[in-house]
C-alpha positions in Angstrom: -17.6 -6.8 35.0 -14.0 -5.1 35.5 -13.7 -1.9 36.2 -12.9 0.6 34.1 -9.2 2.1 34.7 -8.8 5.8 35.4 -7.1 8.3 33.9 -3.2 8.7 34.0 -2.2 12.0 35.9 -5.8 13.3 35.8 -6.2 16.1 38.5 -9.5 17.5 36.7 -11.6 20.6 38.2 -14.6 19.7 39.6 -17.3 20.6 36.9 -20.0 21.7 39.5 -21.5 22.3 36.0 -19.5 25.0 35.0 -18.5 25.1 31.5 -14.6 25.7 30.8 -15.3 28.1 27.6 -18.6 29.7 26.7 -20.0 32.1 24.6 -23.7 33.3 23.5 -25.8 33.4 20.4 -26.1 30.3 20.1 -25.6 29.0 23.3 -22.2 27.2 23.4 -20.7 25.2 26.0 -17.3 23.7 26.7 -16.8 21.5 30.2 -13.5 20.1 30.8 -12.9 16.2 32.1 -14.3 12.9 32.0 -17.8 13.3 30.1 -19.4 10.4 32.3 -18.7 12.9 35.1 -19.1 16.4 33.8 -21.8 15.6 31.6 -24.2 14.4 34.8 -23.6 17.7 36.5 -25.2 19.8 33.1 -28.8 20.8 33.7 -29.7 19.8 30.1 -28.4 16.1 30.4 -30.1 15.8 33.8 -33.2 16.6 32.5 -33.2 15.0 29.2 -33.1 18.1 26.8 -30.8 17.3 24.1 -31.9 16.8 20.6 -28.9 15.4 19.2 -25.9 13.5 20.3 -22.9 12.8 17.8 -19.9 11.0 19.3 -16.5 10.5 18.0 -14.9 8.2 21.1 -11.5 7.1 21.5 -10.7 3.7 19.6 -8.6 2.3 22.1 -6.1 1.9 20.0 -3.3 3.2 22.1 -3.0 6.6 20.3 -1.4 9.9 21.7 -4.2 12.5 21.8 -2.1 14.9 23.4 0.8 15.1 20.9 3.7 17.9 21.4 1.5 20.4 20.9 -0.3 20.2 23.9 2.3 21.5 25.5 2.7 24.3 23.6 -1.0 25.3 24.1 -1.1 24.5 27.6 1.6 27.5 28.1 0.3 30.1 26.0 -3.0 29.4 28.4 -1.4 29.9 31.1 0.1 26.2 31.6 -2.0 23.7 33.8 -2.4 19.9 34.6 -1.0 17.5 31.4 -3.4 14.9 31.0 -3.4 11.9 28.9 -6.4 9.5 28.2 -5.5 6.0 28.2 -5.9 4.5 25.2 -5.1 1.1 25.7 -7.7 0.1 28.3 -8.4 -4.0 28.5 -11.1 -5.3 26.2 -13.9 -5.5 28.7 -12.7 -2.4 30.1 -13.5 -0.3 27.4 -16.6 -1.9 26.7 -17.3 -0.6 30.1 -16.9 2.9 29.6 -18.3 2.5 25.9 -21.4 1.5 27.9 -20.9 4.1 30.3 -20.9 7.4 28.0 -23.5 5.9 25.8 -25.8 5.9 28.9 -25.3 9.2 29.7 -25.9 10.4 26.4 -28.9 8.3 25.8 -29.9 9.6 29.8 -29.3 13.0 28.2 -31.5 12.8 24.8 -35.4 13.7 24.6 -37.5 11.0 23.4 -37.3 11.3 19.6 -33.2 12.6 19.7 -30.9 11.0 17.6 -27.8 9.4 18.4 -24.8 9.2 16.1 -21.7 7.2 17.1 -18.6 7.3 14.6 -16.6 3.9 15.1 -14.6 1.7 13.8 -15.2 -2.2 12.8 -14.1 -3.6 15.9 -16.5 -2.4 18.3 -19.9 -1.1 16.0 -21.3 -4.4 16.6 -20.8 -4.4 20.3 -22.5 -1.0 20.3 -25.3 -1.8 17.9 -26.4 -4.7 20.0 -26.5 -2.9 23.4 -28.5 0.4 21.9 -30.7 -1.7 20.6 -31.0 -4.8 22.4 -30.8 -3.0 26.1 -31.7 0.6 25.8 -34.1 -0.3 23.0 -33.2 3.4 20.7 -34.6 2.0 16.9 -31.8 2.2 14.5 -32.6 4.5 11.8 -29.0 4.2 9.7 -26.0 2.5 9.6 -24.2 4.5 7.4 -20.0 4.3 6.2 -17.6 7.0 6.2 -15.2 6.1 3.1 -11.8 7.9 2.9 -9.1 6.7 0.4 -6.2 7.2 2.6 -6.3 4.6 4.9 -3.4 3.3 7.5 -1.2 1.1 5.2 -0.5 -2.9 6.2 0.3 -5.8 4.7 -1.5 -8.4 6.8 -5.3 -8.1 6.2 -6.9 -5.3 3.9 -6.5 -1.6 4.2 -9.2 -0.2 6.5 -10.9 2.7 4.8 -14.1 3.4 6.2 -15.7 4.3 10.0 -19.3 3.3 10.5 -21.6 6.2 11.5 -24.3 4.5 13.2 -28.0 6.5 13.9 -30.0 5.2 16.4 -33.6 7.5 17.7 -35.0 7.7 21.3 -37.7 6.0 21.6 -41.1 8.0 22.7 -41.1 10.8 20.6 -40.8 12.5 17.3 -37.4 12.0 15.6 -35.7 14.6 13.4 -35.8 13.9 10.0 -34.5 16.4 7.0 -33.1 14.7 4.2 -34.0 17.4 2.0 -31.5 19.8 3.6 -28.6 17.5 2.7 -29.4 16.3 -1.2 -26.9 14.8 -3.6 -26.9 14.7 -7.6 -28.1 12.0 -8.9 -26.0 9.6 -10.9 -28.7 9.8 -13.6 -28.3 13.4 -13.9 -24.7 13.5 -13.3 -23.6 10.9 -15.2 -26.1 9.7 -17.8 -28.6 13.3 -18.1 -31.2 11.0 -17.7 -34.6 13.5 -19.1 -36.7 11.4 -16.4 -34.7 13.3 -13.5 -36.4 16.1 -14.6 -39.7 15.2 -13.7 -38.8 13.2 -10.0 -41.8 11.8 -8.2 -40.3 10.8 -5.2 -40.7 14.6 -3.6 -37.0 15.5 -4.4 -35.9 18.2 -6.9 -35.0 17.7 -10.0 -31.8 15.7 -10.5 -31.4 15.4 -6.6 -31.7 12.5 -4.4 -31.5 11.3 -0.5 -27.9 10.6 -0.1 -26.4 6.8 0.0 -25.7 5.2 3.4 -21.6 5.2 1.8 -20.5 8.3 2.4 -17.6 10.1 0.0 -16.7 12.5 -2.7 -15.6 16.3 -1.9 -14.8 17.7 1.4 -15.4 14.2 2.4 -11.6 12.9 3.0 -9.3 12.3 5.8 -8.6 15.5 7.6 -4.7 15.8 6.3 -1.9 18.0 7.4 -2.4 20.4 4.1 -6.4 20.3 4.7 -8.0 23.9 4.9 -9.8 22.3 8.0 -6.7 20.8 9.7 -6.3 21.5 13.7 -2.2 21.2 14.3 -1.7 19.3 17.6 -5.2 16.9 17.4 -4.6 13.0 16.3 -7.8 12.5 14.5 -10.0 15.0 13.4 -13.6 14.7 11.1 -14.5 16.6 8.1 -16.7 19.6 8.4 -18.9 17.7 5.4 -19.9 14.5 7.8 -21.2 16.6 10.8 -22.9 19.2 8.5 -24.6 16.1 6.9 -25.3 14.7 10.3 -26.3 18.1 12.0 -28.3 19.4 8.5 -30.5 15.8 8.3 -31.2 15.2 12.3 -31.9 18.1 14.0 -33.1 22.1 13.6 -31.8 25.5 14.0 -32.2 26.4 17.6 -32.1 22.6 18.9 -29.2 21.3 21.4 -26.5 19.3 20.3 -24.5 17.2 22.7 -20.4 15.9 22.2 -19.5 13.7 24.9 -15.4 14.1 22.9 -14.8 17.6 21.9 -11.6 17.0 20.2 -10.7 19.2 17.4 -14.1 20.9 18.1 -15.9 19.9 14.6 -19.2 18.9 16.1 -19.3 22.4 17.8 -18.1 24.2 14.8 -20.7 23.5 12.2 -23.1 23.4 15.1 -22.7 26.6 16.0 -22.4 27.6 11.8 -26.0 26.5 11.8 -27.3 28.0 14.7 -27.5 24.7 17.0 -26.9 25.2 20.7 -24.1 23.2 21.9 -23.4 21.4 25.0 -19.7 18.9 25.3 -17.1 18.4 26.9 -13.6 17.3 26.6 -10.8 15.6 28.8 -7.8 17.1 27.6 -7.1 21.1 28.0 -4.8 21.4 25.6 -7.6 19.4 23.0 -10.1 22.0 25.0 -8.1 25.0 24.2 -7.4 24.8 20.5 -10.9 23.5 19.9 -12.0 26.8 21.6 -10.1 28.8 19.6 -11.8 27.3 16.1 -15.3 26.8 17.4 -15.0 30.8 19.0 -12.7 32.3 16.6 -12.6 30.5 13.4 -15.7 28.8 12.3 -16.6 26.6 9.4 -14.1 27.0 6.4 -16.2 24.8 4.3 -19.4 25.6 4.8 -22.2 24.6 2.1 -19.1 23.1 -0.2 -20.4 19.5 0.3 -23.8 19.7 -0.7 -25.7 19.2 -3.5 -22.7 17.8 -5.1 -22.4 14.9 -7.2 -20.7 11.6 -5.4 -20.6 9.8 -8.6 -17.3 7.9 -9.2 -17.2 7.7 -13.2 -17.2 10.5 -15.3 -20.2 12.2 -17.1 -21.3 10.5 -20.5 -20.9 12.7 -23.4 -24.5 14.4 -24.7 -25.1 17.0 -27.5 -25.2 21.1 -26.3 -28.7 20.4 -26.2 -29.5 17.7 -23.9 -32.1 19.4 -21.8 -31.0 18.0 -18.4 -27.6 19.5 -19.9 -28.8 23.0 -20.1 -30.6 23.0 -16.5 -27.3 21.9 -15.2 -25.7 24.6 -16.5 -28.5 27.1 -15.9 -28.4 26.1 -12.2 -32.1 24.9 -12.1 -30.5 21.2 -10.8 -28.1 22.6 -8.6 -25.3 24.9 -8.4 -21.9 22.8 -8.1 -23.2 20.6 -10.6 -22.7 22.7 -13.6 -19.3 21.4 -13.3 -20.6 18.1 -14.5 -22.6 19.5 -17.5 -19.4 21.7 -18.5 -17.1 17.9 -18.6 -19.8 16.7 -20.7 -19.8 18.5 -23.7 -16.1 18.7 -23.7 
């Protein structure tokens, strides 16, 4: 196999497992540099302790993560090293360090953790086939991310969606808490349906398990006049996939793992929920400005995304008193659905 190329004007601190940023209650840790490295020197990951591992990797498809305002964060922290991840590594080279980080993670999870990777189309398959096929973790979802503002080309369709695939550690007890993380049901939402009233799958009324096609509400691209937006980072995630993700696979109190810091959303609704957190990051401007929202700033939308309605027609009208109409508006199906009683009778 080739080996994987290093980074471009990388002179990184030796972790020694010392976190770059930290702070208590939960636990919350920041380390600084190439998470294949850093990671290996954290007591946790040595001794398989982590519950749950979400990773957002670079694409490899030769974007800036620095951007100009890395250096402007890098001064007002009292300057440093500028370093840039390279983004356009060879093919088999970045399947390399795919398979690197993945190992470390998977090295780092108790049997029974989950595993999320967000990735795009051209290398979920690759990834699927070696969690599977070579470190044997059992796929337990291969959900979509769906945004409607996708890069725009002319020569093949407009990409809109990321896959988030869930694999589980084999050997133990996985996580599993779908209950925290319902949706309306399009029967209630759309057609007040009076056999959503009386459910006997072992979900509230008018509530359901999520689809594996993730949209709706607080569920778009992270823009640049988005509540949530970190100025400076190249791609950022919506607070509503990792509270989904963080919510459904893992418990207050348990560690979370981010091998890619970033804009710090994994830590941040982590941290909202009372998780422990444990990641690292190879850029110290990223580092910085993440530790400013995950320390400082917190969730903005905490909540907003659940136990909303992801249907995408509108509700069919009913008469004033439909009863799955009045429990809708009485809040006995669920809060931010009374909207869709209200556009009902009008």
């Amino acid at each position: 196999m080739a080996k994987s190329r290093g980074a471009r004007k990388a002179k990184l601190p030796a972790s020694a497992g010392v976190p770059a940023f930290s702070a208590s209650a939960p636990d919350t840790r920041v380390y600084l540099g190439d998470c294949r490295t850093v990671l290996s020197d954290v007591r946790e990951v040595r001794e398989g302790k982590v519950d749950l591992v979400f990773a957002d990797p670079p694409f490899n498809w030769n974007r800036d993560y620095e951007r100009a305002r890395a250096v402007e964060t890098l001064a007002a922290s009292g300057g440093g090293e500028f370093e840039t991840w390279p983004d356009d590594l060879p093919r088999e080279n970045y399947l390399d360090f795919t398979r690197e980080w993945i190992g470390v993670c998977a090295r780092a999870l108790r049997p029974g953790g989950s595993m999320w990777i967000n990735i795009p189309d051209d290398t979920a398959a690759e990834i699927v086939v070696f969690v599977k096929n070579e470190l044997k973790f059992a796929m337990a979802n291969w959900c979509i991310w769906h945004y409607r503002f996708g890069q725009n080309r002319t020569g093949g369709f407009i990409n809109s969606k990321v896959h988030a695939l869930h694999f589980v550690k084999p050997g133990g007890i996985a996580t599993w808490r779908p209950e925290r993380v319902l949706e309306m049901s399009d029967r209630a939402s759309i057609y007040f349906d009076p056999r959503t009233l009386s459910k006997k799958d072992g979900m509230p009324a008018g509530k359901r398990v999520p689809m594996d096609v993730w949209y709706g509400a607080n569920w778009g691209r992270i823009q640049g006049n988005n509540k949530e937006r970190r100025h400076g980072h190249d791609n950022q995630l919506p607070e509503a996939y990792l509270e989904r993700v963080i919510l459904a696979t893992s418990d207050e109190g348990d560690l979370v793992l981010d091998p890619f810091v970033g804009s710090g959303t994994t830590a941040t609704v982590a941290r909202a929920y009372g998780r422990r957190f444990i990641g690292s990051e190879f850029s110290k401007a990223n580092a910085v400005s993440a530790w400013e929202r995950i320390r400082d700033i917190g969730m903005i939308n905490k909540g907003k995304a659940l136990n909303r309605s992801s249907a995408i027609f509108k509700a069919r009208g009913v008469g004033k008193n439909n009863a799955v109409v009045r429990s809708l508006k009485e809040g006995s199906v669920g809060g931010a659905e009374s909207e869709a009683a209200e556009e009902a009778q009008a």
